[in-house]
C-alpha positions in Angstrom: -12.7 84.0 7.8 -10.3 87.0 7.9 -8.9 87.8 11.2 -10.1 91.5 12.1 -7.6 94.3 13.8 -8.8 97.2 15.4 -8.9 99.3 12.2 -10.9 96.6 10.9 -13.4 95.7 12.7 -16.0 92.7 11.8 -19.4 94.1 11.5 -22.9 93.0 10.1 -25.6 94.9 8.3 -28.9 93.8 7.8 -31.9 95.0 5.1 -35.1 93.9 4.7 -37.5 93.3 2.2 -41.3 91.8 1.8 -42.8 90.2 -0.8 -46.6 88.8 -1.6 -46.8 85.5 -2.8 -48.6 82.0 -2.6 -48.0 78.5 -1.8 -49.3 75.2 -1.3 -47.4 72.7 1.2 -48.0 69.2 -0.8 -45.6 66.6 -1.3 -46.0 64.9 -4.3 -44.4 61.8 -3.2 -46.9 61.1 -0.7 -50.6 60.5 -1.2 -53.1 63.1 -0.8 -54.2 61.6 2.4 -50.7 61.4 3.6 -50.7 65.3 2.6 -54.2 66.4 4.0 -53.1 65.0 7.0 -49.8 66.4 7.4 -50.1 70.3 5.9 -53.8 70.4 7.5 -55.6 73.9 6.1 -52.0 74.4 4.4 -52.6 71.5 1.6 -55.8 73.7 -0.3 -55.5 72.5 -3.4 -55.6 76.3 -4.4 -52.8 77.2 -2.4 -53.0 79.9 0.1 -51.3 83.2 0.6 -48.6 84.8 3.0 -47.0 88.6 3.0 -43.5 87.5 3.5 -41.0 89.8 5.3 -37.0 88.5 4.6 -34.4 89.7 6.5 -30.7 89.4 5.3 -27.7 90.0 7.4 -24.1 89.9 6.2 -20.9 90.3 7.5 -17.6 92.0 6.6 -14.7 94.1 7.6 -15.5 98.0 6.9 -13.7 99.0 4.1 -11.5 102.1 5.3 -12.0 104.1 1.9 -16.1 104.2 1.8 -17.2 103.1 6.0 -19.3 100.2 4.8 -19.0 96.8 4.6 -21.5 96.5 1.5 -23.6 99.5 0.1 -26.7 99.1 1.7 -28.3 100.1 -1.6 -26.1 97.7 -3.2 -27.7 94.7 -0.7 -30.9 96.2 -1.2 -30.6 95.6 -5.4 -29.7 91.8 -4.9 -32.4 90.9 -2.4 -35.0 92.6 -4.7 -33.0 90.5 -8.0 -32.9 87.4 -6.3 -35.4 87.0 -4.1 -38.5 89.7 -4.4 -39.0 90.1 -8.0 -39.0 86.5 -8.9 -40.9 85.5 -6.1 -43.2 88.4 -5.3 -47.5 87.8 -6.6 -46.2 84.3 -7.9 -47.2 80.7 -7.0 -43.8 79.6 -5.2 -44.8 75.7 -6.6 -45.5 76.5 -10.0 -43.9 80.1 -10.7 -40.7 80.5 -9.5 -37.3 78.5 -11.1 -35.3 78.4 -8.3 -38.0 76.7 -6.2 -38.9 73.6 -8.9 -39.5 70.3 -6.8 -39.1 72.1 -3.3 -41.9 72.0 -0.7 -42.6 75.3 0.0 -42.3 75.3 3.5 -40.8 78.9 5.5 -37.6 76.7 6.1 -37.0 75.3 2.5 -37.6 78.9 1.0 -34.9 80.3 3.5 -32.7 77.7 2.4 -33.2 78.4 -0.5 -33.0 82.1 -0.7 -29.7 81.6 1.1 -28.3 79.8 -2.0 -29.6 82.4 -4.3 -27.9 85.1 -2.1 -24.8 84.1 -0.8 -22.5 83.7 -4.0 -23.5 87.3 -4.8 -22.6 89.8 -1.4 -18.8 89.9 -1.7 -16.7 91.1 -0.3 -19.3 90.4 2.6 -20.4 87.0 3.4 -24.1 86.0 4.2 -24.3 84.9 7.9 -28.3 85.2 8.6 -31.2 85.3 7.0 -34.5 85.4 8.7 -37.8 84.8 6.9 -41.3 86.0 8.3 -44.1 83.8 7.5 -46.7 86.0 9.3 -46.2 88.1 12.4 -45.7 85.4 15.1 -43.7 82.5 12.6 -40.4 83.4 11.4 -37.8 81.1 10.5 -33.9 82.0 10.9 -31.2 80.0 8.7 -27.6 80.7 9.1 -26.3 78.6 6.5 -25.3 75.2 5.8 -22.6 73.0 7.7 
């Protein structure tokens, strides 16, 4: 990380985004008892539904000519690219590329939105990204170690 002066201070912006989609939690390499018992109401066969709300903070010095660290619009378009139009009124086991073999759970998808994000927010750098399951569940990742 770039050490910051006074005239360039380290700050974070954050955008959010929500999307519609469903999932079932099943893991295949366990038997359907195994997964019945385990994912409860959340193993229906038919999957279930969740308006998801994702929140994505990144980090940067503020660039002296425009006042931003990243165009917030700018932010905006990659979440939606990434994240929201591949995943939003899909089934996140069946529909989505990026998700193929992944238990759907709120902690894998952050996981793996992160990896979808994070190579594409320079100069910032992805430091947080929160994802809302329903009101009261959210899950915060701040990237791998």
């Amino acid at each position: 990380m770039t050490e910051t002066t006074a005239a360039q201070p380290l700050t974070r912006i954050t955008t959010t985004a929500t999307f519609s989609a469903a999932h079932r939690l099943h893991n295949p390499s366990r038997d359907d008892e195994w997964n019945r018992v385990t994912f409860g109401k959340c193993n229906n066969p038919h999957g279930h539904g969740h308006t998801y709300t994702v929140e994505v903070t990144v980090e940067g010095t503020i660039d002296p000519v425009t006042g931003w660290v990243l165009d917030f619009s700018h932010l905006k378009r990659i979440v939606d690219e990434k994240v929201v139009r591949r995943c939003d009124h899909r089934n996140l086991n069946v529909d989505v590329d990026f998700l193929a073999g992944v238990v759907p759970t709120a902690e894998n998808l952050a996981v793996c939105f992160w990896n979808e994000l994070a190579p594409h927010v320079a100069p910032a750098r992805l430091v947080k990204l929160s994802l809302h399951e329903t009101e009261r569940n959210r899950v915060v990742y701040r990237g791998g170690a």
